[in-house]
N, C-alpha and C positions, 0 to 999 in steps of 0.2 A: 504494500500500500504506500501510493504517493504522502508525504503530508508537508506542509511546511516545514517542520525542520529537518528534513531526509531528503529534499529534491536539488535540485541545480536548474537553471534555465541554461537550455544548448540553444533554442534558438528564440531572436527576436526580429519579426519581420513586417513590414507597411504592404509587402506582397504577396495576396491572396495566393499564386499559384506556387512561390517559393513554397506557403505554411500547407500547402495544401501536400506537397510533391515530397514534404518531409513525413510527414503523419503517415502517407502509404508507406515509404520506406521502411518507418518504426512498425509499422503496422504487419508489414509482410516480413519482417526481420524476429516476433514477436516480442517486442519489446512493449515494456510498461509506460507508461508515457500522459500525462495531461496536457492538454490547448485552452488555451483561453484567450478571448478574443474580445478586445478593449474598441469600445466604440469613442472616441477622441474630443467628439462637440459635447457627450454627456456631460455633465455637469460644468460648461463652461459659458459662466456666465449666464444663462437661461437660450442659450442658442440651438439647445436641444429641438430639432422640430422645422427648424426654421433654414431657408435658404442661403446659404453663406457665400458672395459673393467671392471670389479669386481664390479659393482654398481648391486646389487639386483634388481628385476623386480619390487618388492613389496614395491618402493622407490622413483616410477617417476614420479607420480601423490600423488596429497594432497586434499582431498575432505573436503569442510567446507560445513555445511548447518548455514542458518540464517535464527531468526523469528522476528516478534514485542517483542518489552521488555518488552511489558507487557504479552506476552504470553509464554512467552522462561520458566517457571515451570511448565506450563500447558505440553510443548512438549515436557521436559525431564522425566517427569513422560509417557507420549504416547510413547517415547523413550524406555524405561526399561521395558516397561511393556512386 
């Protein structure tokens, strides 16, 4: 079991198909692993909802994945490969 104090973050990424192309990898590698996926305008300033002029699309979500620390060289290597 993942928890906060036993995990690492291997990856932090603004690119849907990087976090995406990682999680199969873990996934077909059978590694243990969490994602979580931070939406950026939430609680900023009340802009939740609303139209934000010149903010890139590729900038509104932040994708982390986390493993065991003891495992987190095992899945950056299953990462790159």
């Amino acid at each position: 079991m993942i928890t906060v104090f036993n995990r690492q973050e291997i990856l932090l990424t603004r690119e849907q198909t990087e976090y995406d192309d990682a999680r199969e990898k873990l996934r077909g590698a059978g590694s243990d692993y969490q994602a979580r996926c931070r939406d950026m305008l939430r609680g900023r300033g009340g802009c939740s909802g609303r139209s934000v002029i010149g903010l890139k699309q590729d900038y509104l979500y932040e994708f982390v994945i986390y493993v065991r620390r003891e495992d987190a060289e095992r899945a950056r290597y299953v990462i790159q490969r």
